[in-house]
C-alpha positions in Angstrom: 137.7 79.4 33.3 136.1 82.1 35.0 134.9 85.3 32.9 137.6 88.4 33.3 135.6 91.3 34.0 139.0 93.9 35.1 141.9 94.5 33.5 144.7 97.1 34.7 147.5 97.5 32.3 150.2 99.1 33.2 148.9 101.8 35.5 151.8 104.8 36.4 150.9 107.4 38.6 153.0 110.2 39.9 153.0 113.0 42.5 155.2 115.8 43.1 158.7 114.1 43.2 157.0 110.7 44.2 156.3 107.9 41.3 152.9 106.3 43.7 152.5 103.6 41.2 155.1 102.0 38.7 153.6 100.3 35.5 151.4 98.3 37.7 148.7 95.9 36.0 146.4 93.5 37.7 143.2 91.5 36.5 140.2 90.2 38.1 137.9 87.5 37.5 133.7 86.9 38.0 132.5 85.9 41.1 136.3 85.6 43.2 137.6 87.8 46.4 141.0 89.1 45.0 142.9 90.4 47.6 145.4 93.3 47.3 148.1 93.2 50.2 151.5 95.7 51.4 152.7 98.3 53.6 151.3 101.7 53.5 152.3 103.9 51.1 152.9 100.5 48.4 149.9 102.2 46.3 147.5 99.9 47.0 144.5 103.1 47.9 146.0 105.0 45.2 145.3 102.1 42.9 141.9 101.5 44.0 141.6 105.1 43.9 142.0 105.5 39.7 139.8 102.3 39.4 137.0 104.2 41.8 137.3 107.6 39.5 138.3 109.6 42.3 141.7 110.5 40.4 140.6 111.5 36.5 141.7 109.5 34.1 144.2 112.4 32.5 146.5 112.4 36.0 147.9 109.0 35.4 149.4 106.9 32.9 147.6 103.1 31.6 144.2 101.9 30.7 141.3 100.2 32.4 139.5 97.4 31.2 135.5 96.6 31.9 134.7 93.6 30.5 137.1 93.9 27.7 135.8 97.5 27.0 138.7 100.1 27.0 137.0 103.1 29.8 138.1 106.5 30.7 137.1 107.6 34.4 136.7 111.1 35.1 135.0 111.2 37.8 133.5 108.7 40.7 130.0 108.7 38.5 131.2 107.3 35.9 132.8 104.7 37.8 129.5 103.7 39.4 127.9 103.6 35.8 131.0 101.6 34.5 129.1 98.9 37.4 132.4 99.4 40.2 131.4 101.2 43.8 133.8 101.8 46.2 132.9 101.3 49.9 135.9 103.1 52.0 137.0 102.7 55.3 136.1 106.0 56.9 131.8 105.6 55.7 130.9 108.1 53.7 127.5 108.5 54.4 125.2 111.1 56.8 124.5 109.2 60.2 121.6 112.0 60.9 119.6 110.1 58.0 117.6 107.3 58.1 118.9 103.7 56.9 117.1 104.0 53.6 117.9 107.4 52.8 121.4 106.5 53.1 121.1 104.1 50.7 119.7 105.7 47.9 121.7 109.3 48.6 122.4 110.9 45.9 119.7 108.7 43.7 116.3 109.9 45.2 115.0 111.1 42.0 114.0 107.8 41.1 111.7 108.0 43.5 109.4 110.6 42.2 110.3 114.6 42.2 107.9 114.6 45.3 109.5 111.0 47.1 107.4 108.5 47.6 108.8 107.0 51.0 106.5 103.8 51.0 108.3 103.0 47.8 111.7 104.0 49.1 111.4 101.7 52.0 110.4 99.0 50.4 113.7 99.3 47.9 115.6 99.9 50.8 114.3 96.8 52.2 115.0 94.1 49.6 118.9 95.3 49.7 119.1 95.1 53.6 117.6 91.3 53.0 120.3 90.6 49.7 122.4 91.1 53.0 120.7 89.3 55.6 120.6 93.1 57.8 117.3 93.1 60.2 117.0 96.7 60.6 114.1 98.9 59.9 114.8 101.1 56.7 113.4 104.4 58.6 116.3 103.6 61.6 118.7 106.7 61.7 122.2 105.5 61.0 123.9 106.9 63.9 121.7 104.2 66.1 123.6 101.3 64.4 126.8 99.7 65.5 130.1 100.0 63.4 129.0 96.5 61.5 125.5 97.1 60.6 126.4 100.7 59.4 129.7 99.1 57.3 126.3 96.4 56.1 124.6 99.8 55.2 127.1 101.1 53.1 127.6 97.6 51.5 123.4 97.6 50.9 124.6 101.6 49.1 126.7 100.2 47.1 124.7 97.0 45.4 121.7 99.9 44.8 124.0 100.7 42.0 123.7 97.7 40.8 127.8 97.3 40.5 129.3 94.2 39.2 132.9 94.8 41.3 132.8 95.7 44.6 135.8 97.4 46.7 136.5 97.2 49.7 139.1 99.0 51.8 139.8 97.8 55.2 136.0 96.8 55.8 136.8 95.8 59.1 139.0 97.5 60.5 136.5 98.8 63.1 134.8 95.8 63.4 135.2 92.8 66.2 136.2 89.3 65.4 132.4 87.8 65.1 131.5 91.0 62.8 133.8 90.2 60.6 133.4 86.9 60.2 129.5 87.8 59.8 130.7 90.5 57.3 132.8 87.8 55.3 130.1 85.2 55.0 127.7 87.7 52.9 131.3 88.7 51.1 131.1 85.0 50.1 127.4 84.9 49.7 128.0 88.1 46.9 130.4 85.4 45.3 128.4 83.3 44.9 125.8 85.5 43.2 128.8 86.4 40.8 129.5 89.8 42.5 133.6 90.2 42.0 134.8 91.7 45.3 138.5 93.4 45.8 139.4 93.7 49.1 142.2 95.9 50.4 143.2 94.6 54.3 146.0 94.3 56.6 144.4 92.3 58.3 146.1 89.4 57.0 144.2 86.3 58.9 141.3 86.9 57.0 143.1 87.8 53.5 144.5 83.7 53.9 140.4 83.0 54.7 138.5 84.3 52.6 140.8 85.1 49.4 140.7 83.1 45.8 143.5 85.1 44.9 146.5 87.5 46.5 148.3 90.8 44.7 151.3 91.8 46.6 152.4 95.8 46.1 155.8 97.2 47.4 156.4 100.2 46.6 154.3 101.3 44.1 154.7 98.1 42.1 153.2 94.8 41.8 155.1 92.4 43.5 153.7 88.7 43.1 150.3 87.0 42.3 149.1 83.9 44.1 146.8 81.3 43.3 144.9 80.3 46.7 146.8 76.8 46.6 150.1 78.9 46.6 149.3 80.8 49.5 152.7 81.3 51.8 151.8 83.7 54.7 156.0 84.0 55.5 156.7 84.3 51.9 153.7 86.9 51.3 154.8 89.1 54.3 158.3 89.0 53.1 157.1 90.2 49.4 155.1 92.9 51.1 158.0 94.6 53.4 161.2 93.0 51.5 162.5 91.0 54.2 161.9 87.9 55.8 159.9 88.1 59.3 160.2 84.7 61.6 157.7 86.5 64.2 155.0 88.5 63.9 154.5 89.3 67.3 158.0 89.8 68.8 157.1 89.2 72.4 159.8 88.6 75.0 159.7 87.9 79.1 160.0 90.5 80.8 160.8 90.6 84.5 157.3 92.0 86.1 157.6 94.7 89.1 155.8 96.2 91.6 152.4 97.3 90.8 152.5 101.2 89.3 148.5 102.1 88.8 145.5 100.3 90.5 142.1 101.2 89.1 139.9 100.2 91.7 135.1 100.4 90.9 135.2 102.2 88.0 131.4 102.9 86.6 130.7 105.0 84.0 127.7 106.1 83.0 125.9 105.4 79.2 126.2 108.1 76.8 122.9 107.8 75.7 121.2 106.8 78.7 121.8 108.2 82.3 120.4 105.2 84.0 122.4 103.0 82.8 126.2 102.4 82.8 128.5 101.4 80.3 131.6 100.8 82.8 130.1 98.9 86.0 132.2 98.5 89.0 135.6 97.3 87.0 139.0 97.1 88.8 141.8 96.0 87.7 146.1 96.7 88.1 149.0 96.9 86.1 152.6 96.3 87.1 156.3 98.1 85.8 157.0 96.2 83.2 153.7 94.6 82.2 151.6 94.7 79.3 148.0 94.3 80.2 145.5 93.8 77.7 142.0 94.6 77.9 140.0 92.3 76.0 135.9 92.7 74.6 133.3 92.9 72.0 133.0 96.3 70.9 130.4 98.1 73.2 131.9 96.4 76.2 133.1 99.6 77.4 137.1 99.1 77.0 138.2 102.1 75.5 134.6 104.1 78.3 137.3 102.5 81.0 140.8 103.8 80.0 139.1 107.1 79.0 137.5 107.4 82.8 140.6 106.4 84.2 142.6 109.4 82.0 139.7 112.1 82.7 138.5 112.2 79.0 134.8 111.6 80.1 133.2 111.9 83.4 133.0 108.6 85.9 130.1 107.8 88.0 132.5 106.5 90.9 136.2 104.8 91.0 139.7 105.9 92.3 142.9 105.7 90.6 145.9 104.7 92.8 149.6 105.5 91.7 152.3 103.6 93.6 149.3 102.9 96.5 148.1 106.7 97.0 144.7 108.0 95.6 145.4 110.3 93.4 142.7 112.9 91.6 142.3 112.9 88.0 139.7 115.1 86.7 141.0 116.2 82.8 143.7 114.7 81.0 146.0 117.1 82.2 146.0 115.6 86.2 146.6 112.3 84.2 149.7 113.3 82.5 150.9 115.3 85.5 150.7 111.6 87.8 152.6 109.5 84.7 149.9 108.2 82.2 149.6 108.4 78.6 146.9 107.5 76.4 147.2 106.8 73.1 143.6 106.8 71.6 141.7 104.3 69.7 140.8 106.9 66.5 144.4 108.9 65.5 142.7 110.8 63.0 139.5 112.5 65.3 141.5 113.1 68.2 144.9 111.6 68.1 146.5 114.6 66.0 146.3 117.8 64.6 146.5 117.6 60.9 147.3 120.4 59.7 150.4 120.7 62.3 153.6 119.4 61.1 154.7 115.7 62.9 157.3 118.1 64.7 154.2 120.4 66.5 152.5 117.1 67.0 155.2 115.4 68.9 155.4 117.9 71.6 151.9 119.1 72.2 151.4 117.5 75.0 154.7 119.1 76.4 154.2 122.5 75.1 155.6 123.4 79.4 159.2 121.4 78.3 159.9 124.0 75.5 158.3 127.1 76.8 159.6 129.8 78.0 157.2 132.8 79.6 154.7 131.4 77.4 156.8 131.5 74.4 158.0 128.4 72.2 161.5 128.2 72.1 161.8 126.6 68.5 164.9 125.5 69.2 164.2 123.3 72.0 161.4 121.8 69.9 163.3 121.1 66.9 165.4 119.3 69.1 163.2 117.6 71.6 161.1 116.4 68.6 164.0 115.2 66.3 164.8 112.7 69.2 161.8 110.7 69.0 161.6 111.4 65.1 164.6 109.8 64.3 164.2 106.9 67.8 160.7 105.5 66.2 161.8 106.0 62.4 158.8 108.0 61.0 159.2 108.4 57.3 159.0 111.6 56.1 161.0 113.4 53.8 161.3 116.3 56.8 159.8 117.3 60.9 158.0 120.2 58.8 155.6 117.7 56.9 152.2 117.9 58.2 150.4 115.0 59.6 147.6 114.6 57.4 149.8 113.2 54.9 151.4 110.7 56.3 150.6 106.8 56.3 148.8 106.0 59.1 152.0 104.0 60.6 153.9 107.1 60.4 150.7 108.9 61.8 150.8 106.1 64.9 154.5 106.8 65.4 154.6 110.2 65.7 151.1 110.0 68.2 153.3 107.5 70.3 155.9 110.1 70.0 153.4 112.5 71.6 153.0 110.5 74.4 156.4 109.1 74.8 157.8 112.7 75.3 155.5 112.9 78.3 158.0 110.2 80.3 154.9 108.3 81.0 155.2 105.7 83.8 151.9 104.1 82.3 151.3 104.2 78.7 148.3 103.4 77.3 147.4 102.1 74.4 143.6 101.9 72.4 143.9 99.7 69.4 147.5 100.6 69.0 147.8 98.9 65.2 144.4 99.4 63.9 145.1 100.1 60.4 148.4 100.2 60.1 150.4 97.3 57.7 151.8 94.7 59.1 155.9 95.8 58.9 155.0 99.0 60.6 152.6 96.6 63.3 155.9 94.8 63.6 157.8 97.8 64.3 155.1 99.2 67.0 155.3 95.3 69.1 159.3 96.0 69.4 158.6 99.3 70.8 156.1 98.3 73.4 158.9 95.4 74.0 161.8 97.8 74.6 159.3 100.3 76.9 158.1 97.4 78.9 161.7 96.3 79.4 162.8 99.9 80.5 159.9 99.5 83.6 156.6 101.4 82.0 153.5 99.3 82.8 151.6 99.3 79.3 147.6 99.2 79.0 146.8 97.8 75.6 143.7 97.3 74.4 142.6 94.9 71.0 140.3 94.2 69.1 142.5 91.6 67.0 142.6 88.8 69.5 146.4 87.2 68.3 147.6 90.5 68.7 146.1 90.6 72.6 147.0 87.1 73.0 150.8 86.9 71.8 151.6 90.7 73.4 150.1 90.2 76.1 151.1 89.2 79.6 148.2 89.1 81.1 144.7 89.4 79.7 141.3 90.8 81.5 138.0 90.6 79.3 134.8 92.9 79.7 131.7 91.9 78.8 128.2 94.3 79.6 130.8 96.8 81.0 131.9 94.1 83.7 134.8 92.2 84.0 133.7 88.8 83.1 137.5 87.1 83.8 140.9 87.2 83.5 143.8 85.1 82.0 147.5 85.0 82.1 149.3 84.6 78.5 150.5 80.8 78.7 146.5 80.1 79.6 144.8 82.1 77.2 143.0 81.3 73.5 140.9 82.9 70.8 138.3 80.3 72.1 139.1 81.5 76.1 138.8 85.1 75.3 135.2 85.0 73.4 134.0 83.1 75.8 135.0 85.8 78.5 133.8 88.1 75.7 130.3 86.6 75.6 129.7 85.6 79.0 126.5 87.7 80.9 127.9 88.9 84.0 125.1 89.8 86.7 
C-alpha cells in the first residue's frame, strides 16, 4: 500500500455566523491525483486554504499531518518548508519578469547577494525541462500563453522542492489540448512520486485523471471513492444533494427570424498593427437561437463579440439589427440597439467589487432609476430584487458586496446586469467558467427559458460538451477566420478540433 504522506483530522473552521468547514478529515497517499469535488461555497478553497498556511493555524479547529508529523502552519512559508506549494487559479506571479525570475521569486538569495544570472538560468532551465516547457528562461511572462504561464507556475512551485502539490482549477483558462498537455506532466509528477490534489469543476477530467475522489457539501466531507467506484450521477448527486438526469438541460426551441447579422469583421492584433486577430468573419443569429462560437484560445472569439459590442476598435465590419446597419462605436450604442455582453473574466471587468450585488444589477441601467441625475433608491431596491430573487443568488441580503460571493452567485447577478438591460441579443463569453457544476446547471435552464422567450443568445466555450449539447448551431474560428460551421445533430468533440485546427488561407 502506498506511503500516506497527509492526514487532515477533523478540520472545523468558522466565520462570522458561517461554520465554512465541519469536522472535515481527509488523507492522501504518495504518488496519486486525489481529487477534491462540490459546489462553491462546500469549503473545498477554504480547505486547501489551512493546508497552504494562508489561514494560521490558531483560526481553526483540527490537526495536520506531514508524513505522520503533527505541524502547525502559521503562515504560507512554513507551508512551503513543510514540502506543500499551492499553485492558485488566479497566477500569482509578476508577468513584467522574466520566466526564470518568476520562478525563483521570492528565493533569489540563493543565487548570490549580487545574482548570478548564468546560474539562475540554468536552474530555471532544468525545471522548465522536469516539465517538458521549451521556453527560454530570460522570456518575460506576459509573452506566454495562459498554459505555458500556468507550466510556469507549476516549474515555481517544484523549485521548492514540495512533496504535495495543489492545484486549484489549473485549467480553468486553458483549451481542451492544454489541458490534456497539462494533465499528462500531472501524471508524469506521479510517477516521480509527487502527490498532486486537484481542486476542479471541471468534472470530465476529475473521472480522467483521478486515483481517488473527495466529495464536500457544505462544509463537510461527503463520500470517498476508490477510482473503480467512480459514479459520475452518483458523485454529482453527493456534490449538490439531488439527483441530476441531465447535465445540459437543452430543449428545441422554435428558431425565428434572424435578429443580428455580423457581416467582415477584422480586428486588428493587439500587439502588432499589421496583423489582425479577427479577419473578415461573418456570421448571424436568429430569435430564439443559441449560437456558439467555437476555438482554440487565440482564435480571436471573445476579439469578435468584443468588436461587435464596441469594447475595442475594428478594422472594418457592420452590425445589422433586424436588416438595418446600425453604428456601434462604445458599449453604450450596443446596449441602446438590444445587445448584452456578458464577459469572459467577471472578476476584471464583469463587476464592481466593492458595490453591493444590488448596485451591480442595475449599472448598466443607472437611466431606469434615475431621476434628474439622481438614484431613486427605491426604484433600485425594487428593480434589483426582481432579478435577485428570478435567478436565486445566495446571499444572506441585496446589500452584500460582490467580492464575496461564489463565483456562481458572482455570474448570476452579472447576468442579472445584463438581463435588466431587456437585451434582444445576449451574449455570453465563457458563461460557466468556474463556476460548479449545480450552479452550471442552473445557468443552462436560464439560457433555455431566454431562448424560449425569443432572445437570440451568442455563447462562446471553451468546454466543448458544453458548446456541443447547448448549442444549436456551432461556428469554429481558427487564425481569426471562420474555418466552418455545424448544426447540433452534426457536431462532435472530434468535428469541432478539427474546425479548431484547420489553417484557413
Amino acid at each position: 500500500m502506498a506511503k500516506m504522506v497527509l492526514e487532515m483530522q477533523h478540520i472545523t473552521k468558522t466565520f462570522p455566523g458561517v461554520k465554512a468547514l465541519d469536522d472535515v478529515s481527509l488523507q492522501a497517499y504518495e504518488g496519486e491525483i486525489l481529487s477534491i469535488v462540490g459546489e462553491n461555497g462546500a469549503g473545498k478553497s477554504t480547505l486547501m486554504k489551512i493546508l497552504s498556511g494562508s489561514y494560521s493555524c490558531d483560526s481553526y479547529a483540527g490537526n495536520i499531518l506531514v508524513e505522520g508529523k503533527t505541524m502547525q502552519f502559521h503562515n504560507t512559508r512554513q507551508s512551503e518548508e513543510a514540502g506543500i506549494a499551492m499553485i492558485y487559479q488566479e497566477l500569482n506571479m509578476h508577468l513584467d519578469l522574466s520566466v526564470a525570475e518568476n520562478i525563483f521569486l521570492g528565493g533569489w538569495k540563493q543565487f548570490g547577494n549580487v545574482i548570478k544570472w548564468n546560474k539562475l538560468y540554468q536552474a530555471a532551465t532544468e525545471y522548465l525541462g522536469q516539465l517538458q516547457l521549451d521556453v527560454e528562461p530570460t522570456e518575460i511572462l506576459r509573452n506566454l500563453n495562459a498554459s505555458k504561464q500556468q507550466l510556469v507556475s507549476i516549474a515555481r512551485a517544484l523549485s521548492h522542492k514540495p512533496r504535495i502539490l495543489i492545484l486549484d482549477e489549473p485549467t480553468a483558462s486553458l483549451t481542451e489540448t492544454e489541458s490534456a498537455t497539462l494533465f499528462q506532466i500531472m501524471l508524469n509528477l506521479k510517477k516521480q512520486g509527487y502527490t498532486c490534489v486537484l481542486i476542479s469543476h471541471k468534472l470530465d477530467e476529475v473521472f480522467a485523471y483521478s486515483d481517488r475522489i473527495v466529495v464536500m457539501r457544505d462544509g463537510k466531507v461527503i463520500n470517498n471513492h476508490n477510482r473503480e467506484e467512480f459514479d459520475q450521477s452518483r458523485i454529482i448527486a453527493e456534490m449538490v444533494g439531488r439527483k441530476m438526469d441531465n447535465l445540459y438541460p437543452k430543449c428545441k426551441v422554435p428558431v425565428g427570424e434572424v435578429v443580428m447579422e455580423a457581416r467582415d469583421f477584422s480586428v486588428p492584433h493587439p500587439q502588432n498593427a499589421k496583423k489582425k486577430i479577427v479577419e473578415d468573419v461573418s456570421f448571424t443569429v436568429r430569435k430564439g437561437e443559441i449560437l456558439g462560437i467555437g476555438g482554440l484560445v487565440g482564435a480571436g472569439r471573445s476579439e469578435l463579440v468584443n468588436a461587435v459590442f464596441g469594447i475595442i476598435g475594428k478594422q472594418s465590419g457592420a452590425v445589422m439589427i433586424d436588416g438595418r446597419e446600425v453604428q456601434i462605436r462604445k458599449p453604450e450604442d450596443a446596449i441602446r440597439e438590444g445587445l448584452a455582453l456578458v464577459t469572459e473574466d467577471r472578476k476584471l471587468d464583469g463587476f464592481v467589487g466593492g458595490m453591493s450585488i444590488e448596485e451591480n444589477i442595475t449599472l448598466a441601467s443607472l437611466k431606469a432609476i434615475c431621476r434628474y441625475g439622481i438614484i431613486n433608491h427605491k426604484k433600485e431596491q425594487l428593480s434589483a430584487r426582481k432579478y435577485f430573487d428570478e435567478l436565486k443568488i445566495k446571499a444572506a441580503d441585496m446589500t452584500v458586496h460582490m467580492e464575496t460571493l461564489s463565483g456562481g452567485n458572482q455570474q448570476k447577478a452579472v447576468l442579472s446586469k445584463w438581463l435588466m438591460t431587456k437585451p434582444r441579443v445576449l451574449i455570453m463569453d465563457e458563461p460557466t467558467r468556474g463556476i460548479d457544476v449545480g450552479t452550471k446547471y442552473e445557468i443552462y435552464k436560464i439560457m433555455v427559458e431566454l431562448a424560449r422567450q425569443g432572445i437570440a443568445i451568442i455563447m462562446i466555450s471553451s468546454e466543448l460538451p458544453e458548446l456541443i449539447s447547448m448549442s444549436d448551431r456551432i461556428i469554429v474560428l481558427s487564425g481569426g477566420k471562420v474555418s466552418g460551421e455545424l448544426q447540433q445533430e452534426d457536431a462532435s468533440q472530434e468535428k469541432v478540433m478539427e474546425l479548431a485546427t484547420r489553417m484557413v488561407v
